[in-house]
N, C-alpha and C positions, 0 to 999 in steps of 0.2 A: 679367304672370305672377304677381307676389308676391299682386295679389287675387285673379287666379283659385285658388291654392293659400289663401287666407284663406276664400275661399268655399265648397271643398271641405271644408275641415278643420270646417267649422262646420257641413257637412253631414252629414261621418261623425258628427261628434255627434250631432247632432238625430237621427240613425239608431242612436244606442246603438252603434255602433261598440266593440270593445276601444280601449286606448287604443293602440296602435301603431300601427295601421292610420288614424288621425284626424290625421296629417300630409298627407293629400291624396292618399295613395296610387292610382298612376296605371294600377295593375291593380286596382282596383278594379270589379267586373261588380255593376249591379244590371240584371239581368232583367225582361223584363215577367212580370208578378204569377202569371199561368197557367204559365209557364216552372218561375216559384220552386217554385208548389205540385204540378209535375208531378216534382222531383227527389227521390230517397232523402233526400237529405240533409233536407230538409225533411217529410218523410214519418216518419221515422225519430225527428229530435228532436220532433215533435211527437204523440209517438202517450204514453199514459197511460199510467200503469205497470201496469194489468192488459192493455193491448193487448202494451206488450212484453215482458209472459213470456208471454203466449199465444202471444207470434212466437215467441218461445227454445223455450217446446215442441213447437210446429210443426214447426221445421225440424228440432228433436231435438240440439238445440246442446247438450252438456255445461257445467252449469252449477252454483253453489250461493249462498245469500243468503250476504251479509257480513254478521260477524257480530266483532264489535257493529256495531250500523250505524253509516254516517260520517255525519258532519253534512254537509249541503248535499247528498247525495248521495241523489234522489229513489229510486232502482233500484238500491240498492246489490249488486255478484255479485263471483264469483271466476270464470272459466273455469274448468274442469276438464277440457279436452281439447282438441284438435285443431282449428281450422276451415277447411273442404278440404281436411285434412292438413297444413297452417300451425301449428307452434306457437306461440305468443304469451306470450314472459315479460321479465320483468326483467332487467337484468344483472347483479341481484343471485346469491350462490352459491345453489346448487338446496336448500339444506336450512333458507334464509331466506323462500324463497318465497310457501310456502304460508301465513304469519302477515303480508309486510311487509304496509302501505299502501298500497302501489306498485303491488300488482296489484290493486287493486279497481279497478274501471269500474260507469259507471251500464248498463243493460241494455239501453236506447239505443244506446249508443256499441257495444254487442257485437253489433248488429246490423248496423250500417254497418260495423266488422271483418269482419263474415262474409261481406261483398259484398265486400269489400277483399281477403280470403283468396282469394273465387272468382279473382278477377285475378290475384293474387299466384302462385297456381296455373300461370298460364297462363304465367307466368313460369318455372316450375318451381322456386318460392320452395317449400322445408320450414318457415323458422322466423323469425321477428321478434322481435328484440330491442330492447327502449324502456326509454327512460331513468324515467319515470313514464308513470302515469292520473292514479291521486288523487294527490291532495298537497293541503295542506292551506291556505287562503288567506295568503299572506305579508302581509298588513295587516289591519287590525281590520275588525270585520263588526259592523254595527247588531245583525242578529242572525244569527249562526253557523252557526243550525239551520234556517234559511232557504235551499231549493233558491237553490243556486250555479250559477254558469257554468263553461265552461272544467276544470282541470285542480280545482279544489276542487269543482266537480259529477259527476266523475269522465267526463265528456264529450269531452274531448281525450287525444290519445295522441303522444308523444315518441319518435319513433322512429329511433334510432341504427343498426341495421343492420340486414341480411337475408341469411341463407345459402341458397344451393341445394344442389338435391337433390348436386350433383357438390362437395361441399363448399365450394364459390367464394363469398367474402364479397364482401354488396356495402354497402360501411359506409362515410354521409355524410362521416362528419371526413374520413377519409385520402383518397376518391376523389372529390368533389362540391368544386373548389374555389370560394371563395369568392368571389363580386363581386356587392357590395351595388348593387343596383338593377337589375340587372342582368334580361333576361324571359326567362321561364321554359320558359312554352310560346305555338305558336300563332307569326305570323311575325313573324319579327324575334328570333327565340326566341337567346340563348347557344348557339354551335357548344361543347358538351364535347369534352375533350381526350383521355377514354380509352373504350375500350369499356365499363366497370362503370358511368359518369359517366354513358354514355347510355341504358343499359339503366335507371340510377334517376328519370332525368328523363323521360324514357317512360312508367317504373309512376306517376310525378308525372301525366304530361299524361294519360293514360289514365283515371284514377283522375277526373282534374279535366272531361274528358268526360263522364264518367259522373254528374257531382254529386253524389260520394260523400258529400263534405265541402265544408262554408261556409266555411273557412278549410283552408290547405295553405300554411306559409310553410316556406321551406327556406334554404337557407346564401347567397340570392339577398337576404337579407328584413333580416338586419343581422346583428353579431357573436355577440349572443346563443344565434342558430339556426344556427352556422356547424358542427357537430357534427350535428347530428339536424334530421328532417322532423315538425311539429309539424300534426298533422289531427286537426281539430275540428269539431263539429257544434254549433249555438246552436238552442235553440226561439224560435223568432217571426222567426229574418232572415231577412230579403230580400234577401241582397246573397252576393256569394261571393267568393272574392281567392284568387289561388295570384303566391305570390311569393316 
């Protein structure tokens, strides 16, 4: 067993892997090749930044450039409205909003929201609240201004809670208890222990159905994520992980 996990680890490398996920992670899915390139998720991260604001005004998505731009951040936007009737902010107060960091996203990532919203919908989700988009790399960068991955490319999203239309919060920390390693979706899945607990593991499996996102780690994934559901889109992988 300790080589088979030496084996894997070495393979998430050689796959560019983040680094959390290159412990051998045993929900790990790599798909065959047609699968990957038939998903949003990989549709989505790999489309140019003039295909994705021609998708933003296609579907008439409420949007505006960030400004000044971020570094790393190829498609820098702000929302400026609603997606399916989903709001999407910070939990920052409403009068910091519109200036933090925290709400910028690449144009990318607000496309795969907006398939995320259609769901959310169907949930009868009004509003998402996340902890960040951007944020800015926590260690040095060869070069800064160089497209980033992740939460400094403004390509992942932290997301701490979700209300419905009937006011009813469905917020990770207090209801999604924690048990690391624990599987997510699919059989063999965690029995949750309340009705919010399964209704969020639901919009998880549904979402991971869909191959919204190449990455979906939740309060299953380690202490770090025991608060918020962390969905991310990478350009170029092949591989997808909900844990």
């Amino acid at each position: 067993m300790p080589r088979l996990r030496s084996l894997l680890a070495a393979l998430c490398l050689a796959l560019g892997l983040p680094a959390e996920t290159r412990a051998a992670n045993k929900y790990l899915e790599i798909p065959p090749e047609a699968d990957v390139r038939a998903s949003p998720a990989h549709h989505y991260a790999n489309m140019t930044n003039a295909e994705a604001f021609a998708e933003l005004d296609r579907r008439k998505i409420a949007y505006e450039h960030a400004t000044p731009p971020r570094p790393g951040v190829r498609a820098p936007i702000r929302l400026r409205g609603p997606l399916h009737g989903v709001h999407i902010h910070s939990s920052l107060p409403p009068a910091e909003r519109a200036t933090t960091p925290y709400e910028i996203l690449d144009a990318r990532l607000a496309l795969v929201l907006d398939d995320f919203c259609a769901l959310l919908a169907r949930h009868d989700i009004v509003e998402i609240v996340h902890f960040t988009m951007y944020r800015l790399p926590s260690g040095r960068s060869e070069d800064p201004d160089a497209p980033q991955m992740r939460h400094p490319g403004g390509m992942a999203i932290d997301v701490g809670g979700l209300r419905k239309r009937n006011g009813q919060w469905l917020s990770i920390g207090p209801q999604w208890p924690p048990a690391i390693g624990a599987r997510t979706c699919g059989q063999g899945a965690r029995t949750m222990p309340s009705r919010s607990a399964r209704e969020l593991v639901s919009i998880v499996c549904e979402a991971a159905d869909l191959r919204l996102f190449h990455f979906m780690l939740t309060p299953h994934f380690d202490d770090a994520h025991a608060d918020h559901l962390h969905l991310e889109i990478k350009p170029g992988s092949k591989w997808f992980l909900v844990n």
